[in-house]
C-alpha positions in Angstrom: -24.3 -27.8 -32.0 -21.3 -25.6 -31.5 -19.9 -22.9 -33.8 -16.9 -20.5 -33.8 -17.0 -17.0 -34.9 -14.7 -14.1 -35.2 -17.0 -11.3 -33.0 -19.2 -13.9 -30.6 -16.6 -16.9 -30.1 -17.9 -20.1 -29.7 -21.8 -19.8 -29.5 -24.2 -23.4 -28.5 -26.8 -23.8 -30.3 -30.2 -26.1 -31.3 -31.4 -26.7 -34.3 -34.5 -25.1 -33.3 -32.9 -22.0 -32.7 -31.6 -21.4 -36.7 -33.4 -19.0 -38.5 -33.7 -19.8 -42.3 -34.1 -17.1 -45.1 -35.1 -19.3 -47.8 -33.4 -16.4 -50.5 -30.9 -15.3 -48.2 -30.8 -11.5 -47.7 -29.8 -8.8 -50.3 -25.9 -9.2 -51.0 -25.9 -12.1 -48.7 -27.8 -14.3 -50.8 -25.8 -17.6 -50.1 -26.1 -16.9 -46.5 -29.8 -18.9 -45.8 -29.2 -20.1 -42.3 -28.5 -17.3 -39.1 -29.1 -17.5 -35.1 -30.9 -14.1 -33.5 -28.7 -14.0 -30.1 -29.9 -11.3 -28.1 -26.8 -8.9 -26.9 -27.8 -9.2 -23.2 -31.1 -10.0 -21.5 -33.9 -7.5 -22.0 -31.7 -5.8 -24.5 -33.8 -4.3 -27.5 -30.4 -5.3 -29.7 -29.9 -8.6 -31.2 -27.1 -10.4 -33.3 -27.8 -11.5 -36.9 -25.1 -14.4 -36.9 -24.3 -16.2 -39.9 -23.9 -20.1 -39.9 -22.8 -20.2 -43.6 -20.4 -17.6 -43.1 -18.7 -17.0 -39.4 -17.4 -13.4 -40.1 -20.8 -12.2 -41.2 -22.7 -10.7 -38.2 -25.3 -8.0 -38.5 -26.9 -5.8 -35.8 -30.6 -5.7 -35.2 -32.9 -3.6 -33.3 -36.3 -4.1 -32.2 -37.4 -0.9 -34.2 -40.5 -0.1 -31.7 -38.0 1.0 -29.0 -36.7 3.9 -30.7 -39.1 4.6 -33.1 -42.2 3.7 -31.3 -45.1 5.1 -34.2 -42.4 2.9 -36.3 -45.2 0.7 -38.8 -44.7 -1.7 -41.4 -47.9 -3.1 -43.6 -46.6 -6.8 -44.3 -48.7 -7.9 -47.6 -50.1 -11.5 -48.3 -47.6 -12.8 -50.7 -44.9 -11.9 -47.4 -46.6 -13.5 -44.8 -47.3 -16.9 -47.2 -43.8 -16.6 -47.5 -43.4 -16.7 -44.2 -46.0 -19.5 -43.9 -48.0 -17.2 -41.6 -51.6 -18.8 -40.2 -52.4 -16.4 -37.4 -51.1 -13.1 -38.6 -49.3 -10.2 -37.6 -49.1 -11.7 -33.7 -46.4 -14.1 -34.6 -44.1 -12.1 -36.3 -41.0 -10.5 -35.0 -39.9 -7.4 -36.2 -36.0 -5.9 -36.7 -34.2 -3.9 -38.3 -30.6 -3.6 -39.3 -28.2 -1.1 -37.4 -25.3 0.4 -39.1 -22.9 1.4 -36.2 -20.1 3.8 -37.1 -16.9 4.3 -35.0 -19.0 7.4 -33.2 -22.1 5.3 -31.5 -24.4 8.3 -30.9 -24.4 8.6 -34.9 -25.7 4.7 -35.2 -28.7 4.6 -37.9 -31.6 1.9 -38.6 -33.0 1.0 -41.3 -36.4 1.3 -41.4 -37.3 1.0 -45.0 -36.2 -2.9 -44.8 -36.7 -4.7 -41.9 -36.4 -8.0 -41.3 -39.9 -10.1 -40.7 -39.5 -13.5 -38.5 -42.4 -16.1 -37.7 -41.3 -16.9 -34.5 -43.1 -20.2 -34.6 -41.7 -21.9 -37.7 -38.5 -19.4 -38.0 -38.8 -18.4 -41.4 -37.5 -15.0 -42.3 -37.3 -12.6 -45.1 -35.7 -9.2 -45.4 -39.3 -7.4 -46.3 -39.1 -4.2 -48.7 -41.7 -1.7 -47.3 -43.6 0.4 -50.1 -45.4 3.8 -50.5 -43.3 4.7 -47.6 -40.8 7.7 -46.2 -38.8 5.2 -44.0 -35.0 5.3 -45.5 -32.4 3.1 -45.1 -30.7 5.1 -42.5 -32.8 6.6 -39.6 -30.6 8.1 -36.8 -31.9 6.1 -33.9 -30.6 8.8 -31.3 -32.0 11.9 -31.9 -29.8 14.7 -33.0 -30.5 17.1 -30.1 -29.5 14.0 -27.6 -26.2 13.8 -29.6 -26.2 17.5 -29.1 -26.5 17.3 -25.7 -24.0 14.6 -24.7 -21.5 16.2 -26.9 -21.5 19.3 -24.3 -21.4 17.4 -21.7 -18.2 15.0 -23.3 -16.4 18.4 -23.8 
């Protein structure tokens, strides 16, 4: 199957690859259906691309890699959801990067990532609770940002 968007082009894809949010996610609800493309290979950053709406394409980050003590309790009524059998080991775990026009002040948010079985590809966006996660956690830290800034100027 072929589809064109405004950001990738024209992406090929199977119908295995489609990853379905049976509620969509928050303010995207009519968007169900998405491919996670990975940016390059071995790249910790994905594409969230949307095949019910072309323009809409989120960022995604495999948390662990910049905030490795980064952990998330995913509850029974989730992982049902998910149709999870064996637990935690076949999930996949994002989260969603807001990338403003200065990279080095890109944030994640940790307080809702977004949980995929990797065997059936269901997903859901999953609402941690009793947490300090935020929705924007600055995924360089500020003392690298600092540092490059010096050496920029």
């Amino acid at each position: 199957m072929k589809l064109n968007t405004p950001l990738l082009g024209e992406l090929e894809y199977q119908k295995e690859d489609i990853i379905t949010f049976a509620t969509g996610l928050p303010g995207l609800e009519g968007d169900r259906e998405f491919l996670i493309l990975a940016m390059e290979e071995g790249s910790p950053l994905y594409y969230l691309q949307s095949l019910n709406n072309t323009s809409v394409c989120l960022i995604l980050a495999q948390p662990f890699v910049f905030f490795p003590n980064y952990s998330i309790e995913v509850g029974e009524e989730e992982l049902k959801r998910l149709e999870c059998e064996t637990g935690a080991e076949e999930l996949a775990v994002y989260v969603v990067l807001t990338i403003p026009e200065d990279f080095k002040q890109s944030t994640a948010n940790l307080l809702a990532p977004i949980i995929v079985n990797s065997k059936n590809k269901k997903a859901l966006q999953f609402i941690t609770q009793n947490t300090d996660y935020k929705i924007r956690h600055n995924i360089f830290p500020p003392e690298q940002c600092k540092a490059a800034a010096v050496q920029e100027g």
